[in-house]
Chimera marker file (.cmm) of the C-alpha trace (Angstrom):
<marker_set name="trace">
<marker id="1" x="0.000" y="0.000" z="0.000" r="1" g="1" b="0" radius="0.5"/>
<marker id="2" x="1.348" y="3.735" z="-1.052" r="1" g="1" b="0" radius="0.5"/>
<marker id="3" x="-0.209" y="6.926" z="0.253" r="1" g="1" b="0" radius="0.5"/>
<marker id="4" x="0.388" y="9.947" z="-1.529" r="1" g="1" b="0" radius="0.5"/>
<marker id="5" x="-0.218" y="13.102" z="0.700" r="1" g="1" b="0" radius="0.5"/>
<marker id="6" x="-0.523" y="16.724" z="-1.421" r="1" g="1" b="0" radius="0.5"/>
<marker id="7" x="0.317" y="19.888" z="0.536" r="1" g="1" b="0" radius="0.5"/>
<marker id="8" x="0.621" y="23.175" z="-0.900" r="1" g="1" b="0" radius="0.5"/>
<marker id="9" x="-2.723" y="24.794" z="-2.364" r="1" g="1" b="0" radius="0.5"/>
<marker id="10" x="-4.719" y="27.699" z="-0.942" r="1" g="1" b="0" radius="0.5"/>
<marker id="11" x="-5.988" y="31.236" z="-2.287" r="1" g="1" b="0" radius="0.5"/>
<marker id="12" x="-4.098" y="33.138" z="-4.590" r="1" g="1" b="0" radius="0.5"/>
<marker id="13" x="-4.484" y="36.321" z="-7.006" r="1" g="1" b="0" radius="0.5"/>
<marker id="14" x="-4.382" y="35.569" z="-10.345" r="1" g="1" b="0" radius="0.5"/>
<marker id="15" x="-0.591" y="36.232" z="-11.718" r="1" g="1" b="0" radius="0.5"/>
<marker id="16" x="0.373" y="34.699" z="-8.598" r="1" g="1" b="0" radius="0.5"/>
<marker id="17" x="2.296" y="31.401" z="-7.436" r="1" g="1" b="0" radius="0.5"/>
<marker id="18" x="2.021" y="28.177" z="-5.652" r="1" g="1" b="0" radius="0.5"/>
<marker id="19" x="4.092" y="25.693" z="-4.661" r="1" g="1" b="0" radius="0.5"/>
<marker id="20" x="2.253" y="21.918" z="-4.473" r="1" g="1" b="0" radius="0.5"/>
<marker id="21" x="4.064" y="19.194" z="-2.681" r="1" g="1" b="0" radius="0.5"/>
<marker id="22" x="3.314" y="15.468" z="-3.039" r="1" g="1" b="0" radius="0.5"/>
<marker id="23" x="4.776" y="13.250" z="-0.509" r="1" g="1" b="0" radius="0.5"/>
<marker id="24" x="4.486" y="9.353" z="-0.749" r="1" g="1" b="0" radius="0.5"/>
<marker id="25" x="4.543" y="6.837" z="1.927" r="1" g="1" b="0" radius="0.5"/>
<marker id="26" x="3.926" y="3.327" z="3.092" r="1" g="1" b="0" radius="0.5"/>
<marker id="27" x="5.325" y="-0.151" z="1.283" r="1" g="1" b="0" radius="0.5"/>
<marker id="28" x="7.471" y="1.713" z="-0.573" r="1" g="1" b="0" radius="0.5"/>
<marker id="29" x="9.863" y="-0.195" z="-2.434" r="1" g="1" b="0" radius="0.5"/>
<marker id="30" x="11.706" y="1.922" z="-5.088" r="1" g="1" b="0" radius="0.5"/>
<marker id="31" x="9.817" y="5.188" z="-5.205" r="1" g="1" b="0" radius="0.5"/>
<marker id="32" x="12.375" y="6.145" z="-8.318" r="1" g="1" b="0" radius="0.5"/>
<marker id="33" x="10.774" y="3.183" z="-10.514" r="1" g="1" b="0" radius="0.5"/>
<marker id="34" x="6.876" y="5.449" z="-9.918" r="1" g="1" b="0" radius="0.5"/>
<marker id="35" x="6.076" y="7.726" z="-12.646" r="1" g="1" b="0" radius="0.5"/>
<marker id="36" x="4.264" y="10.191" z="-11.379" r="1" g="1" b="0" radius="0.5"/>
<marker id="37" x="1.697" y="13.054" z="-12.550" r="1" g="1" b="0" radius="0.5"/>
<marker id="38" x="-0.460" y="15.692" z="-11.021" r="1" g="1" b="0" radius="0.5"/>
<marker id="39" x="-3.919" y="15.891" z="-12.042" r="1" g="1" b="0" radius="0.5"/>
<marker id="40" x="-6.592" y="18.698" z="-11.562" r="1" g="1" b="0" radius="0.5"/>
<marker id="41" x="-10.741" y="18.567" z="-11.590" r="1" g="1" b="0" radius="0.5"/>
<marker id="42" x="-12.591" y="21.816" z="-11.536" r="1" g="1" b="0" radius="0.5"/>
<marker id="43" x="-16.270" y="21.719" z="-10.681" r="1" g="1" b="0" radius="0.5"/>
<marker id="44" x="-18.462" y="20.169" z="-13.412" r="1" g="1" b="0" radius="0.5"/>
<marker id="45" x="-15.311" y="18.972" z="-15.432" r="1" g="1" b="0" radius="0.5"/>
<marker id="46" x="-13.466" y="15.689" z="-15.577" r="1" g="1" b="0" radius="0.5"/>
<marker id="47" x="-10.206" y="15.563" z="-13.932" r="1" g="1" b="0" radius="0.5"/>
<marker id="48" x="-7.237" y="16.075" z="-16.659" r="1" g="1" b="0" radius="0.5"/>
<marker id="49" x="-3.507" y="15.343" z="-16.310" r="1" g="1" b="0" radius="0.5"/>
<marker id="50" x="-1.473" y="18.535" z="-15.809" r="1" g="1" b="0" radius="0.5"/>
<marker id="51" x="1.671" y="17.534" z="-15.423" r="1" g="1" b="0" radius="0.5"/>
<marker id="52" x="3.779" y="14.012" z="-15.629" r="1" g="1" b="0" radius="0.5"/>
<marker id="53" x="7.577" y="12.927" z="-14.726" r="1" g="1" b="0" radius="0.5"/>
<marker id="54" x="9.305" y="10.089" z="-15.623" r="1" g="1" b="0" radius="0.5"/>
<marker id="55" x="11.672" y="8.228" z="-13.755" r="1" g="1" b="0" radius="0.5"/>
<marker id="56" x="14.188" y="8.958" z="-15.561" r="1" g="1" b="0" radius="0.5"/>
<marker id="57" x="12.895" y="12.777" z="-15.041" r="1" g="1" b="0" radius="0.5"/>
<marker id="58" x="11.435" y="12.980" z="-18.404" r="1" g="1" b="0" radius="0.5"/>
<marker id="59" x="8.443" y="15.409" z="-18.230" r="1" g="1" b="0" radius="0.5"/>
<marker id="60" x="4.947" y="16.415" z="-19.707" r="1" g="1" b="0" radius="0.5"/>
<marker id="61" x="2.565" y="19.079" z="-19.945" r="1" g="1" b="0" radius="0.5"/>
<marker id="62" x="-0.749" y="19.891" z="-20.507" r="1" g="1" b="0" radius="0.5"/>
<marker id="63" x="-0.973" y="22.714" z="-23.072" r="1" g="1" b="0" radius="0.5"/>
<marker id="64" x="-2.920" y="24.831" z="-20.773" r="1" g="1" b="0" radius="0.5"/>
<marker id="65" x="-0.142" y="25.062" z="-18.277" r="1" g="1" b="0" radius="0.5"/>
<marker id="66" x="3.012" y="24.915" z="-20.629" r="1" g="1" b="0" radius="0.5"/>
<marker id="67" x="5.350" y="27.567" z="-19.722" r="1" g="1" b="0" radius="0.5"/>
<marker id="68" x="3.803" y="28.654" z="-16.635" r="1" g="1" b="0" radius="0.5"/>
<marker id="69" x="3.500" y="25.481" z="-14.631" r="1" g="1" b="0" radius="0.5"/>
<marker id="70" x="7.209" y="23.199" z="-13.380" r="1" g="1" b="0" radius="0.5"/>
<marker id="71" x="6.955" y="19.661" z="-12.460" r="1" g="1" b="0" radius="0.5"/>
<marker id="72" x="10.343" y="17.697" z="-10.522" r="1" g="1" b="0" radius="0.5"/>
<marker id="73" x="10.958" y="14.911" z="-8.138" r="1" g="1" b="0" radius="0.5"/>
<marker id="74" x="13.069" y="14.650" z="-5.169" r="1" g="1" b="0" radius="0.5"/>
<marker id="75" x="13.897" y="10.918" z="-5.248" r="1" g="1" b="0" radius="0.5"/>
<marker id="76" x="15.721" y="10.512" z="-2.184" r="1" g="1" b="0" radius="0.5"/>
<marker id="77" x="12.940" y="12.307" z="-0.175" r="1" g="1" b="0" radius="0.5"/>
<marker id="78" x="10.190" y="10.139" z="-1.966" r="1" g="1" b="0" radius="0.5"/>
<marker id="79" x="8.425" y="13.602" z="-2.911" r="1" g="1" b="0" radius="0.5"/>
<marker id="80" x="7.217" y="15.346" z="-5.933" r="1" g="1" b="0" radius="0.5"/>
<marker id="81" x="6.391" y="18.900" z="-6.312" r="1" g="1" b="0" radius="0.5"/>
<marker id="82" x="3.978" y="21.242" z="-9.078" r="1" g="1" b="0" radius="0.5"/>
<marker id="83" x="5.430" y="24.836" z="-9.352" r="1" g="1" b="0" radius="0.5"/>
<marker id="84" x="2.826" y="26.949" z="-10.572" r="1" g="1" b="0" radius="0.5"/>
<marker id="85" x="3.617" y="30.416" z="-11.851" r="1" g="1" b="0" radius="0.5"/>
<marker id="86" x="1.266" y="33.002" z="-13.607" r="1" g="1" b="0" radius="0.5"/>
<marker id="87" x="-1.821" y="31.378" z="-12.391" r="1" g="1" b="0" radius="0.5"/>
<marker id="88" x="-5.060" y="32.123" z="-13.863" r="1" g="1" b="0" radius="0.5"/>
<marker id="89" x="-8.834" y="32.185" z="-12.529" r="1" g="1" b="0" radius="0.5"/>
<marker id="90" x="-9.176" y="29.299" z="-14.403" r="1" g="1" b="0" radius="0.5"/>
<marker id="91" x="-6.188" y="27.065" z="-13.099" r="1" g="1" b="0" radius="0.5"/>
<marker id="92" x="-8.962" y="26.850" z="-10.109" r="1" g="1" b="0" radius="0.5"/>
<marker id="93" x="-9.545" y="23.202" z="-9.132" r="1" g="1" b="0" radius="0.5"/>
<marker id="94" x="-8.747" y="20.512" z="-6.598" r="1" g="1" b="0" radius="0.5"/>
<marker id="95" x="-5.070" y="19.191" z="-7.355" r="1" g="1" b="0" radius="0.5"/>
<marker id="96" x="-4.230" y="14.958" z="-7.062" r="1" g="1" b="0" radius="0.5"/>
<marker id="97" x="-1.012" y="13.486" z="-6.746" r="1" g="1" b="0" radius="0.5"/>
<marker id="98" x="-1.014" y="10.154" z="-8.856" r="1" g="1" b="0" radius="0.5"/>
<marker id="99" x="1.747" y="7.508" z="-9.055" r="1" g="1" b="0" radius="0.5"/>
<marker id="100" x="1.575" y="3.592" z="-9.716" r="1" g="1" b="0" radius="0.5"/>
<marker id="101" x="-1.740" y="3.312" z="-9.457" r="1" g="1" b="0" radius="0.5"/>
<marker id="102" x="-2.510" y="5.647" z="-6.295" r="1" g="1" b="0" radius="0.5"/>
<marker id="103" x="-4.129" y="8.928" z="-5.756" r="1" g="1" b="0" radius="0.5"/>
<marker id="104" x="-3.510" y="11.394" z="-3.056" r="1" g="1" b="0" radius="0.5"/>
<marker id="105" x="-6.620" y="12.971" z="-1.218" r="1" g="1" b="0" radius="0.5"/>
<marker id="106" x="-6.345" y="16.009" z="-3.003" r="1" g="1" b="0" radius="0.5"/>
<marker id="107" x="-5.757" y="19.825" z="-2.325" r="1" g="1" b="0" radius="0.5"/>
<marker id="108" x="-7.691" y="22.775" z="-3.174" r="1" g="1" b="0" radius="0.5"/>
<marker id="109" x="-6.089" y="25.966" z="-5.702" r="1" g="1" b="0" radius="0.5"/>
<marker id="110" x="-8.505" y="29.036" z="-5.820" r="1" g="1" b="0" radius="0.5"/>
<marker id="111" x="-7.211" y="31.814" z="-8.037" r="1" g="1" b="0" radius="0.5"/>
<marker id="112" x="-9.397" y="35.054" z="-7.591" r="1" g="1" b="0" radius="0.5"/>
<marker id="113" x="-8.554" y="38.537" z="-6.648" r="1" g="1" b="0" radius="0.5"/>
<link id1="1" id2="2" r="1" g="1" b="0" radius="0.2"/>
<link id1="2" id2="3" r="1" g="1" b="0" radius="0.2"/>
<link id1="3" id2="4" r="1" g="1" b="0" radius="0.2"/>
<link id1="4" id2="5" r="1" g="1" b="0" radius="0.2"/>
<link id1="5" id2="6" r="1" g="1" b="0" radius="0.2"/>
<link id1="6" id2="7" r="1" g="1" b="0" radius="0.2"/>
<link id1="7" id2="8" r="1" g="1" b="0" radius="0.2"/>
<link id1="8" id2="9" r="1" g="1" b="0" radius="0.2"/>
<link id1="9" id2="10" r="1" g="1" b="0" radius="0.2"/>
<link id1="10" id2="11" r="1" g="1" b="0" radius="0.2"/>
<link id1="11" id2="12" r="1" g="1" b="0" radius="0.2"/>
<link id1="12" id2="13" r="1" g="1" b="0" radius="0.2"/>
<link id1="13" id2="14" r="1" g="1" b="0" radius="0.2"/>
<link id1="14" id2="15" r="1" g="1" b="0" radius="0.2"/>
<link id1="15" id2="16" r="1" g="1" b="0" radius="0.2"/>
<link id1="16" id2="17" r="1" g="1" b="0" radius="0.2"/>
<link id1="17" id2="18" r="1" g="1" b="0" radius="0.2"/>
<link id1="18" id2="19" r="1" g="1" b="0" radius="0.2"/>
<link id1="19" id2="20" r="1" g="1" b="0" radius="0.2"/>
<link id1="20" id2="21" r="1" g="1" b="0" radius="0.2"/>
<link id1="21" id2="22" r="1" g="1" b="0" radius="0.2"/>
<link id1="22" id2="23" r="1" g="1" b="0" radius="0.2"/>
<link id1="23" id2="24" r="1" g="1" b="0" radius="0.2"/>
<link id1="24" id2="25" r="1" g="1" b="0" radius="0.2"/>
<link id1="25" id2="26" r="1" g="1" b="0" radius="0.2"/>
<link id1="26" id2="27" r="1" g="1" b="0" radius="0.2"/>
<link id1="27" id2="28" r="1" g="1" b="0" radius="0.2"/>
<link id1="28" id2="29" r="1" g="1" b="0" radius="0.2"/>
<link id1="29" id2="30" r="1" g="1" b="0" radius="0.2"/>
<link id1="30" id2="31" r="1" g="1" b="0" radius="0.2"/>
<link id1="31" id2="32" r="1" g="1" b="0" radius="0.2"/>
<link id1="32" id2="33" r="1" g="1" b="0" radius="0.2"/>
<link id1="33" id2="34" r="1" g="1" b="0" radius="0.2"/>
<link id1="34" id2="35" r="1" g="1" b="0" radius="0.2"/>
<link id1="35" id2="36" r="1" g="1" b="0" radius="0.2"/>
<link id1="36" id2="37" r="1" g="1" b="0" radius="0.2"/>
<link id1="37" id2="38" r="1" g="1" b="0" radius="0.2"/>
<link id1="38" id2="39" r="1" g="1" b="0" radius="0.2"/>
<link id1="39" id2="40" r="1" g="1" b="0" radius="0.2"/>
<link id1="40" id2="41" r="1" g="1" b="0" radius="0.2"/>
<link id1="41" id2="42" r="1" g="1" b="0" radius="0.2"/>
<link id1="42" id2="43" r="1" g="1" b="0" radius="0.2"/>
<link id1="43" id2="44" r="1" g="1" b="0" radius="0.2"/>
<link id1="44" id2="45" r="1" g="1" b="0" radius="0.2"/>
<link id1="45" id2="46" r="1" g="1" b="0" radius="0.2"/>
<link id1="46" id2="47" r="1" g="1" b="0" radius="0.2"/>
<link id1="47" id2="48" r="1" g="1" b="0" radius="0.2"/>
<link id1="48" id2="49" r="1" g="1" b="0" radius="0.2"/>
<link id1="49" id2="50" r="1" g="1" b="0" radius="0.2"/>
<link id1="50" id2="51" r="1" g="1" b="0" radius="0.2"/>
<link id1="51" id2="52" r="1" g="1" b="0" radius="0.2"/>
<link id1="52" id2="53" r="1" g="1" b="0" radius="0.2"/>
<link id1="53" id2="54" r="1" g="1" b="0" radius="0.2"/>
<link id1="54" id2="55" r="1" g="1" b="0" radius="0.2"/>
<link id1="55" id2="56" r="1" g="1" b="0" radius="0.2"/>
<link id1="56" id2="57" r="1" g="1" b="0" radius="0.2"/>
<link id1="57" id2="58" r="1" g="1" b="0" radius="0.2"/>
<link id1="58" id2="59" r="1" g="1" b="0" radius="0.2"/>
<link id1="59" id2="60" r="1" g="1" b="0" radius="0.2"/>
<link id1="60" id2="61" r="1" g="1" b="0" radius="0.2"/>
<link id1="61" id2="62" r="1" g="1" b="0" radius="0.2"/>
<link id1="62" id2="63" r="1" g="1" b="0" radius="0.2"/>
<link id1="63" id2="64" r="1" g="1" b="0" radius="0.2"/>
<link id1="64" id2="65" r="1" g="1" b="0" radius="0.2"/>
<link id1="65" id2="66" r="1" g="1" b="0" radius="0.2"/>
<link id1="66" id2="67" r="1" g="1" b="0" radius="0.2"/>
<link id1="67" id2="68" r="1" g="1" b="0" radius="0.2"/>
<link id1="68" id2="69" r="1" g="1" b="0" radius="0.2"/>
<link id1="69" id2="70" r="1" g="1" b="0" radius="0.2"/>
<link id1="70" id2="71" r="1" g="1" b="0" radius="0.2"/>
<link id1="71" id2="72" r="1" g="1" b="0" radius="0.2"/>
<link id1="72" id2="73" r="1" g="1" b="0" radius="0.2"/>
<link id1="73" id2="74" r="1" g="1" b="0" radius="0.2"/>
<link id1="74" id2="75" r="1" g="1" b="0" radius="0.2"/>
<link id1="75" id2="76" r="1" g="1" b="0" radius="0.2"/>
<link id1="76" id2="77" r="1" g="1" b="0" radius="0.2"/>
<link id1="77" id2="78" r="1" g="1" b="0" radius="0.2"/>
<link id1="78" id2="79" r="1" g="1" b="0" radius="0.2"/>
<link id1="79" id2="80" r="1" g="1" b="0" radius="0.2"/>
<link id1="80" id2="81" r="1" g="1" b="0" radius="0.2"/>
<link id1="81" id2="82" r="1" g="1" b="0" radius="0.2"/>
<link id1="82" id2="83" r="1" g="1" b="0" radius="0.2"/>
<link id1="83" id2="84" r="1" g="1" b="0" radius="0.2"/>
<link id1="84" id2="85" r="1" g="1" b="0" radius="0.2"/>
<link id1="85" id2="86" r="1" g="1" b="0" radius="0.2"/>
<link id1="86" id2="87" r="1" g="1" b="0" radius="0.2"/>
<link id1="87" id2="88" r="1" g="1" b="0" radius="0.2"/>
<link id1="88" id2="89" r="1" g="1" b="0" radius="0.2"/>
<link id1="89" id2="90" r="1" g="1" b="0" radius="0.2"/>
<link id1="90" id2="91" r="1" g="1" b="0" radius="0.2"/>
<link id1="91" id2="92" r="1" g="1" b="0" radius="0.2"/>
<link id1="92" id2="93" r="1" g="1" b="0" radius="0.2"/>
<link id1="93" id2="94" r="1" g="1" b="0" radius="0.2"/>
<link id1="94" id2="95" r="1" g="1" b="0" radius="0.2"/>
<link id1="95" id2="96" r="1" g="1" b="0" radius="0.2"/>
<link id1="96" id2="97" r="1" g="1" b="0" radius="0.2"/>
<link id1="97" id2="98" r="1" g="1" b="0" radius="0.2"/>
<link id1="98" id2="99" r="1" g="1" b="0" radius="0.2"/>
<link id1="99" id2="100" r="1" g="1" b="0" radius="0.2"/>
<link id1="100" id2="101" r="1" g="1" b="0" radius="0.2"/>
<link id1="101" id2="102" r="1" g="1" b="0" radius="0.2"/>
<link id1="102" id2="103" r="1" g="1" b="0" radius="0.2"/>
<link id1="103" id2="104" r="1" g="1" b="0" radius="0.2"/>
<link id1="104" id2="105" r="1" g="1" b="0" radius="0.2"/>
<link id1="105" id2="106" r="1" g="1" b="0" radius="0.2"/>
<link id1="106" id2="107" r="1" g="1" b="0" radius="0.2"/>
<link id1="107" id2="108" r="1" g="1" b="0" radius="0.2"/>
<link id1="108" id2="109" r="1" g="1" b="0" radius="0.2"/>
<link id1="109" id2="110" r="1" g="1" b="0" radius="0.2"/>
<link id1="110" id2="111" r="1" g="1" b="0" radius="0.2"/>
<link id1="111" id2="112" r="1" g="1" b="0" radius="0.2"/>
<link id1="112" id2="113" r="1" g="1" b="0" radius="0.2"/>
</marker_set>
């Protein structure tokens, strides 16, 4: 069993910046073999992949947040983290961790002046 814990979201004004941390836990074997991803669902829409990293630190981005959003890994801390710069109104949703086939609980970005 994994459990992937996000940390990191909150209220900010558009044009501002968050930091999301992902922290994974529990019958962890080789965290550095997970490829992992955040994900984001905003009310009344299906939850879409923002960002992805590869184990060998490859990553991948959702057009909508190209530019503006950084995803890495810290593998010897068993974390993974979703810098998001320039945010906009519409980068408002609930934020999931994902890797090997878990999901973390989730953790709420509002951006709104």
């Amino acid at each position: 069993q994994v459990q992937l814990v996000e940390s990191g979201g909150g209220l900010v004004q558009p044009g501002g910046s968050l930091r999301l941390s992902c922290a994974a836990s529990g019958s962890i074997f080789s965290f550095i073999t997970f490829n992992m991803g955040w994900y984001r669902q905003a009310p009344g829409k299906e939850r879409e992949l923002v960002a992805a990293i590869t184990t060998p630190g490859s990553t991948n981005y959702a057009d909508s947040v190209k530019g503006r959003f950084t995803i890495s890994r810290d593998n010897a801390k068993n974390m993974v983290y979703l810098q998001m710069n320039s945010l906009k109104p519409e980068d408002t949703a609930v934020y999931y961790c994902y890797g090997s086939g878990y999901w973390g609980q989730g953790t709420q970005v509002t951006v709104s002046s």
